[in-house]
C-alpha positions as CSV (number, residue, x, y, z in Angstrom):
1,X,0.0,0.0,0.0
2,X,1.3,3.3,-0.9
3,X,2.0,6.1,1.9
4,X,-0.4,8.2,0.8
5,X,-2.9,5.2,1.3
6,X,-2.2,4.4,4.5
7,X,-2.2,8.2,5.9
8,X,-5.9,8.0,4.2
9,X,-6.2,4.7,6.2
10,X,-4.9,6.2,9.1
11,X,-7.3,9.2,9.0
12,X,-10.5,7.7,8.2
13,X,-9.6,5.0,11.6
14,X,-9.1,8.1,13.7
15,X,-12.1,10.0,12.3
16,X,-14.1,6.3,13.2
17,X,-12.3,6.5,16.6
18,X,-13.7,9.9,17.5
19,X,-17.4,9.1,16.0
20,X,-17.7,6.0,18.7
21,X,-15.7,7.6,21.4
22,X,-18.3,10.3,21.2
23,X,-21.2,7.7,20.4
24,X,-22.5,9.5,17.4
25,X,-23.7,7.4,14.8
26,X,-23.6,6.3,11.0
27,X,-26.7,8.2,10.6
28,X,-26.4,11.2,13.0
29,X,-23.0,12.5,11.1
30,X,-24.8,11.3,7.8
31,X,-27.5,13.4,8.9
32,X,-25.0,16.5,9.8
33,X,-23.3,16.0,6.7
34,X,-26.8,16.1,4.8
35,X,-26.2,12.9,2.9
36,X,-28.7,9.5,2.3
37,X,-28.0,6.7,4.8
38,X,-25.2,4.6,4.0
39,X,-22.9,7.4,2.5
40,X,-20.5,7.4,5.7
41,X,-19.9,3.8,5.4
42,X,-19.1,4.0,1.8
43,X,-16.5,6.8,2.6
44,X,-14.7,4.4,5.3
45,X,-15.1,1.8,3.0
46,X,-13.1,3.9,0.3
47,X,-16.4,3.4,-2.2
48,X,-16.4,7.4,-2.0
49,X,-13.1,9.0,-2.5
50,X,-12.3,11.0,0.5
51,X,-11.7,14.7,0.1
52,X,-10.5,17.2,2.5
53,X,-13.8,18.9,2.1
54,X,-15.2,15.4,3.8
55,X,-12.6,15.6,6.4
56,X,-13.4,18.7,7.7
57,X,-17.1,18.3,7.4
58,X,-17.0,15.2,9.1
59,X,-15.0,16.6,12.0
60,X,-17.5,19.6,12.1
61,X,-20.6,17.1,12.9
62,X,-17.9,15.9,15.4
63,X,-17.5,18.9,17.0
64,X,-13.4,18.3,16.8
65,X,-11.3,21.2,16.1
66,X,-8.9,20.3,12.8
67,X,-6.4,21.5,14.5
68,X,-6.0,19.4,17.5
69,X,-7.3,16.4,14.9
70,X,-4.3,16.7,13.2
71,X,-1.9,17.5,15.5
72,X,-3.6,14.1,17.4
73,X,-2.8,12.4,14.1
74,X,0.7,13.5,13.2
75,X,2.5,13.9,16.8
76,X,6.6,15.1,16.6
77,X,8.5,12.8,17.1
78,X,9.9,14.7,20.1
79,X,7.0,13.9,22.0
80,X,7.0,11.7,24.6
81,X,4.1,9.7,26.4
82,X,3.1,12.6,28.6
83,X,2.4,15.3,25.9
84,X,0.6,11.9,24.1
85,X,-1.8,12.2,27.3
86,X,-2.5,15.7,27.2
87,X,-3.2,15.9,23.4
88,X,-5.3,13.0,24.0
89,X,-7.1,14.8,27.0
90,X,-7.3,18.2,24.9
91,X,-9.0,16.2,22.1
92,X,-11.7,14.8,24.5
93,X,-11.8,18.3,26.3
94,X,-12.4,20.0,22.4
95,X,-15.2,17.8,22.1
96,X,-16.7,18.8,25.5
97,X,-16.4,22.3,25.1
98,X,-14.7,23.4,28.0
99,X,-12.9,26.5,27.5
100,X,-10.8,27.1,30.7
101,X,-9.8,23.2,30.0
102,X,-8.9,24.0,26.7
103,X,-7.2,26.8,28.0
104,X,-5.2,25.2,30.5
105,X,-4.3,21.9,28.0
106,X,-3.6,24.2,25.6
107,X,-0.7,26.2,27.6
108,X,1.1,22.6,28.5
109,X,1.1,21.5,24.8
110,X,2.8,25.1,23.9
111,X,5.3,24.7,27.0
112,X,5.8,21.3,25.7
113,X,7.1,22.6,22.4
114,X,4.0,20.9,20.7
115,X,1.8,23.5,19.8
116,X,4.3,26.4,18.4
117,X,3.4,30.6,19.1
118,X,1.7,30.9,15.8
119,X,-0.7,27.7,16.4
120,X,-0.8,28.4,20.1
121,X,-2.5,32.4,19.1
122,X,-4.5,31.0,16.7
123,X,-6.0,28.4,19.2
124,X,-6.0,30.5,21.8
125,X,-8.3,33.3,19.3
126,X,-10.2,30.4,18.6
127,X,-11.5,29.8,22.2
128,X,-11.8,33.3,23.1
129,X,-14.7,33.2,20.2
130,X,-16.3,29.8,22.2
C-alpha cells in the first residue's frame, strides 16, 4: 500500500475513533453531513473518494477542532508519552467544550514545544470566540 494510502487509512480510523468515542452514529454524522444513509460507510469503505472537504465536514458534525485532529494524528516525534496524554485529553476536552480546560491543556502543549506561538495564538483566538 502506498504512503499516501495508509495516511488516508490512518485518518479515516481516527475519524471512526472519534465518532464512537463520542457515540455518534452512521446516521447522525450522515444526517449533519446532509447525505442518504449509508454514505458514511461507503467513505470508510473507500467506495467514495475521500476529500478534505469530507474531512473537515466530518470533523465539524464531530465537534473536533482540525487543528487538534491533526496534530492528534501526526505527533513530533519529540514527544513523549506525557504530551501523548494531554493531546489525548485536549482532544476529548475540544469535544466537551470546555474552554478554561482547553485553555489550560492548551498552555502545557505550547510549553511542551507541541503546539508552536503561531498555532498556540491562533487556538487561543479560537476559544476566546467559544
Amino acid at each position: 500500500m502506498s504512503q499516501p494510502a495508509v495516511e488516508v487509512q490512518r485518518l479515516l480510523a481516527a475519524l471512526e475513533q472519534l465518532r464512537s468515542a463520542g457515540r455518534f452514529t452512521k446516521a447522525s454524522i450522515e444526517k449533519a453531513l446532509g447525505r442518504e444513509k449509508g454514505y458514511y460507510g461507503h467513505l470508510l469503505a473507500g467506495r467514495i473518494v475521500l476529500s478534505v472537504e469530507h474531512v473537515y465536514a466530518i470533523l465539524k458534525a464531530l465537534g473536533v477542532d482540525p487543528v487538534a485532529f491533526f496534530l492528534a494524528l501526526h505527533p513530533s516525534p519529540a514527544q513523549d508519552s506525557e504530551v501523548e496524554s494531554l493531546r489525548a485529553t485536549f482532544m476529548e476536552a475540544e469535544r466537551l467544550v470546555d474552554r478554561s480546560a482547553l485553555r489550560y491543556l492548551a498552555d502545557k502543549l505550547q510549553a511542551k514545544g507541541v503546539l508552536d506561538d503561531e498555532d498556540a495564538q491562533e487556538l487561543f483566538r479560537r476559544l476566546e470566540k467559544r
